[in-house]
C-alpha positions as a Markdown table, in Angstrom:
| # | Residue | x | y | z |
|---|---|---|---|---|
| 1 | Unk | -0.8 | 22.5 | 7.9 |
| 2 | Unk | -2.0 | 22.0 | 4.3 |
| 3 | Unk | -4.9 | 19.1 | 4.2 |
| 4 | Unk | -3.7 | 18.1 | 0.6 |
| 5 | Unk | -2.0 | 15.5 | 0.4 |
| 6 | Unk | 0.0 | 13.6 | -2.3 |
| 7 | Unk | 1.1 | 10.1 | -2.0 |
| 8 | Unk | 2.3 | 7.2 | -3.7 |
| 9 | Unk | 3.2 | 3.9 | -2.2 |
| 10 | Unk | 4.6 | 0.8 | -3.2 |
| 11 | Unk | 5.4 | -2.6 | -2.4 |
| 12 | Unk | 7.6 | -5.6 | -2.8 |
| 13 | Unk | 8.2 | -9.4 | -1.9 |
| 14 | Unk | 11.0 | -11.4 | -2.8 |
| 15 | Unk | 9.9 | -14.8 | -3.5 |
| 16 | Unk | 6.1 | -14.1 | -3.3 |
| 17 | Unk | 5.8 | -15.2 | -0.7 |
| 18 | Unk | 9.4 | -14.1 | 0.7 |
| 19 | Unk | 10.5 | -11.2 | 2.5 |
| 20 | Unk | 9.0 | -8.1 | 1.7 |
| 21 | Unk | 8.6 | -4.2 | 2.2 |
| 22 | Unk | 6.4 | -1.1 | 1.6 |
| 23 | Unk | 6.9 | 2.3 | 1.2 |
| 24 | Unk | 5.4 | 5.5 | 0.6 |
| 25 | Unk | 6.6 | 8.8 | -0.1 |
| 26 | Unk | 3.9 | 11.4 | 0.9 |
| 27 | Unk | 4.0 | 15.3 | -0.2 |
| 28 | Unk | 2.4 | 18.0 | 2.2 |
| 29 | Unk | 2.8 | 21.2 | 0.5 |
| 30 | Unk | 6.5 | 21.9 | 0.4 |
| 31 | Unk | 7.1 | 19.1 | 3.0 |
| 32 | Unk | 8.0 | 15.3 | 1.5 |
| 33 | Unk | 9.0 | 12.2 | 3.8 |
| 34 | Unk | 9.1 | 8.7 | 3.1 |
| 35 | Unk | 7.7 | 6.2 | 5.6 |
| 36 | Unk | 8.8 | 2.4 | 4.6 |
| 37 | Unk | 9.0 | -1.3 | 6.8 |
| 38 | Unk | 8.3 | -4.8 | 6.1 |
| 39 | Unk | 8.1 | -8.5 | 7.0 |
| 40 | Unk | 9.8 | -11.4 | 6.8 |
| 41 | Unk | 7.3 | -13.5 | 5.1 |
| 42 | Unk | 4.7 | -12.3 | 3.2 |
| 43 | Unk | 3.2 | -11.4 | -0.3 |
| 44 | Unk | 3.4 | -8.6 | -2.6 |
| 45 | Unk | 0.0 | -8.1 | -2.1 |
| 46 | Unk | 0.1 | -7.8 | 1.3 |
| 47 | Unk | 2.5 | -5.3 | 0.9 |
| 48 | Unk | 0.9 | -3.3 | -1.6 |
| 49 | Unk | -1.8 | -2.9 | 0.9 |
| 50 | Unk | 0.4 | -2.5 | 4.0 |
| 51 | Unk | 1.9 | 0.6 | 2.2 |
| 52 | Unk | -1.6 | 2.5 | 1.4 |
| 53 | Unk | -2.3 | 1.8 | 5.5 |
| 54 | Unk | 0.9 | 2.8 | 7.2 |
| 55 | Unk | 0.1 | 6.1 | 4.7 |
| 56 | Unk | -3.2 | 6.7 | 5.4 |
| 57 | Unk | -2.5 | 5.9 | 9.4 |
| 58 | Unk | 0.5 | 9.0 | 9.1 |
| 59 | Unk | -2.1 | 11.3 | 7.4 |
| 60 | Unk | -4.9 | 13.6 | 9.5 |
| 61 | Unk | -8.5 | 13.1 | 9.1 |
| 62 | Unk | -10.4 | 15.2 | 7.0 |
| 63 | Unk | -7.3 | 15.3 | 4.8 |
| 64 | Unk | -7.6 | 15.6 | 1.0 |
| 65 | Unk | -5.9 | 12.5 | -0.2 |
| 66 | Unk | -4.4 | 11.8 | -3.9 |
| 67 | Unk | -3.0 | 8.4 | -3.1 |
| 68 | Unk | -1.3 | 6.6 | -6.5 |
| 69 | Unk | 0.0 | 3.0 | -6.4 |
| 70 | Unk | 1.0 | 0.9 | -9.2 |
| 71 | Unk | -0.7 | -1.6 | -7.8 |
| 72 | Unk | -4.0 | -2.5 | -9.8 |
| 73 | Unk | -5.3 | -5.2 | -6.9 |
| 74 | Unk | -4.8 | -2.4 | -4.7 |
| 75 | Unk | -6.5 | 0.7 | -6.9 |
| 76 | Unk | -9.8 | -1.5 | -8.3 |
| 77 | Unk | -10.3 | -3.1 | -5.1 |
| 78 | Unk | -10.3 | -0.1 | -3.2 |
| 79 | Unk | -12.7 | 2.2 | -5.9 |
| 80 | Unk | -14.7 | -0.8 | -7.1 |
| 81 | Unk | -14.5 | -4.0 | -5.7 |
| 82 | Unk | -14.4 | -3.9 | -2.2 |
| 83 | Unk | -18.4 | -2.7 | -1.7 |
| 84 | Unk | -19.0 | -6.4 | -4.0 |
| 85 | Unk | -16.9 | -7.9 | -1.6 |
| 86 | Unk | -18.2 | -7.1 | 1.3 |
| 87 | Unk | -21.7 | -7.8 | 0.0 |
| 88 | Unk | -20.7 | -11.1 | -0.6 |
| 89 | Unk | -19.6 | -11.7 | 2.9 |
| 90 | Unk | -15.7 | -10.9 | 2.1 |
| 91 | Unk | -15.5 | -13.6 | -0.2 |
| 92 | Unk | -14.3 | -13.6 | -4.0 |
| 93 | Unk | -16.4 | -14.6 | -7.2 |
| 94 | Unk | -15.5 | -18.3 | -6.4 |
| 95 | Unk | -17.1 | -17.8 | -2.6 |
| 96 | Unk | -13.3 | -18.6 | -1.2 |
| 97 | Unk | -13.1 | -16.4 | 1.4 |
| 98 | Unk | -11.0 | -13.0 | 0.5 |
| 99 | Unk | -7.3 | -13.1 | 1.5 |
| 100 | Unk | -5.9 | -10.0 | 3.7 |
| 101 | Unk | -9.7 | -9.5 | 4.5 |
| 102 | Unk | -8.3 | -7.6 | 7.5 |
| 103 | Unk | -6.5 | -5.1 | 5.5 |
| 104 | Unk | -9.0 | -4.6 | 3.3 |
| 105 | Unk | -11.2 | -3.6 | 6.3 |
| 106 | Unk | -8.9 | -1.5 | 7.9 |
| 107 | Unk | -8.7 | 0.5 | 4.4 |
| 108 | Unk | -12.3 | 1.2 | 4.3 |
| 109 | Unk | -12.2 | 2.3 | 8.1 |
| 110 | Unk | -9.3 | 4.8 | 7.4 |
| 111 | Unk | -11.2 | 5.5 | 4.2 |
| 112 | Unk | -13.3 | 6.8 | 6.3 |
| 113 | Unk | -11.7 | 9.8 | 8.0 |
| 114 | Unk | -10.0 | 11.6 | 4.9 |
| 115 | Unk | -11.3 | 11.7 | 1.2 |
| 116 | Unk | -9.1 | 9.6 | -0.6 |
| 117 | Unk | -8.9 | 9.8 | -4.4 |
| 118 | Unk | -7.3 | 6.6 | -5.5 |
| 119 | Unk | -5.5 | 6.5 | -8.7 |
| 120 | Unk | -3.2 | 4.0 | -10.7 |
| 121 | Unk | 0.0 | 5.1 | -12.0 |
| 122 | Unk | 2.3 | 2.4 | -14.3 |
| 123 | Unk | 5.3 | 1.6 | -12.1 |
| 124 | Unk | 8.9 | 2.1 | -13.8 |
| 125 | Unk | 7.6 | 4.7 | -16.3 |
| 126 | Unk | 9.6 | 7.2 | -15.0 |
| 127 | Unk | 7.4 | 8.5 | -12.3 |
| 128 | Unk | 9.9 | 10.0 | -9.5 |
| 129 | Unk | 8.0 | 9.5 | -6.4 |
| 130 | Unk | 6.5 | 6.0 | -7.6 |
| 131 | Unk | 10.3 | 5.2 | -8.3 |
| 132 | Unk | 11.2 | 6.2 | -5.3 |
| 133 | Unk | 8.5 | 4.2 | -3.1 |
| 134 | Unk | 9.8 | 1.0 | -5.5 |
| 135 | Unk | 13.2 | 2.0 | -4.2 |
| 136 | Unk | 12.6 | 2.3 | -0.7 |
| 137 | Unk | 10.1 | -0.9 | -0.7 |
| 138 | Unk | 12.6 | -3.0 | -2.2 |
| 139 | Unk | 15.3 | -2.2 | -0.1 |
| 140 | Unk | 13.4 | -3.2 | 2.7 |
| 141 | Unk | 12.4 | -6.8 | 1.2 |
| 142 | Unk | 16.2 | -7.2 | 0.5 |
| 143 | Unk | 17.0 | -6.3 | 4.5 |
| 144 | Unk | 14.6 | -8.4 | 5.3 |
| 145 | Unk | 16.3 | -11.2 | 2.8 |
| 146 | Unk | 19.6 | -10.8 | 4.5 |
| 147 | Unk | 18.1 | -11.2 | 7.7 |
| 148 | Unk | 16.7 | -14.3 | 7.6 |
| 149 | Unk | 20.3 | -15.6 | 5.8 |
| 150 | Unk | 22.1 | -14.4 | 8.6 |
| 151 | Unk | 20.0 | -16.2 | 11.3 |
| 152 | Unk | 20.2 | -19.2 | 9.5 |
């Protein structure tokens, strides 16, 4: 198998905070397959970050990784501000500790493993695979939606 990999994820809350998904669409080669899930209460952020893990946890080490997200909390944290962060005893610039300081740390531990490239791409610009991850992650925040009015 081919250690380049391509991938874009996404993610999506209704409500923030609501029900949510993630996605991502990941590109071996000729191979492509979409992995995708989601809660029933929970952030966009959270999702965001959900969707670079589940990714990253589908992909072999010592990969080659171009992962793209439109998410800019997502992007900066993970090529600049996480090292600041964890300096700082995973707490922001106010010294409030950092929310989804879990995920965060399980990002830099799969980090780890592959060489990730992380790049920002503008979401609904026309981008087929980011669309596609948008698709996928909001479908899941609306099955989640549905979910929680049917066992009302």
């Amino acid at each position: 198998m081919n250690q380049q990999f391509y991938v874009v994820t996404d993610g999506s809350a209704i409500g923030n905070p609501g029900p949510g998904g993630w996605a991502a669409v990941l590109v071996n080669g000729r191979m492509q397959w979409e992995i995708s899930g989601g809660s029933s209460w929970t952030t966009i952020s959270e999702m965001e970050l959900m969707a670079a893990i589940q990714a990253l946890r589908s992909i072999p080490a010592r990969s080659k990784v171009n992962l793209y997200s439109d998410s800019d909390y997502l992007i900066r944290g993970m090529n600049d501000l996480t090292t600041r962060w964890k300096n700082r005893g995973w707490r922001n610039r106010r010294g409030l500790p950092l929310q989804h300081q879990g995920l965060w740390r399980e990002l830099l531990q799969l980090e780890k493993g592959v060489r990730i490239r992380w790049t920002w791409v503008r979401g609904h610009s026309g981008h087929r695979l980011q669309a596609r991850a948008d698709e996928l992650a909001y479908a899941e925040a609306r099955h989640r939606r549905l979910a929680l009015r049917r066992a009302a």
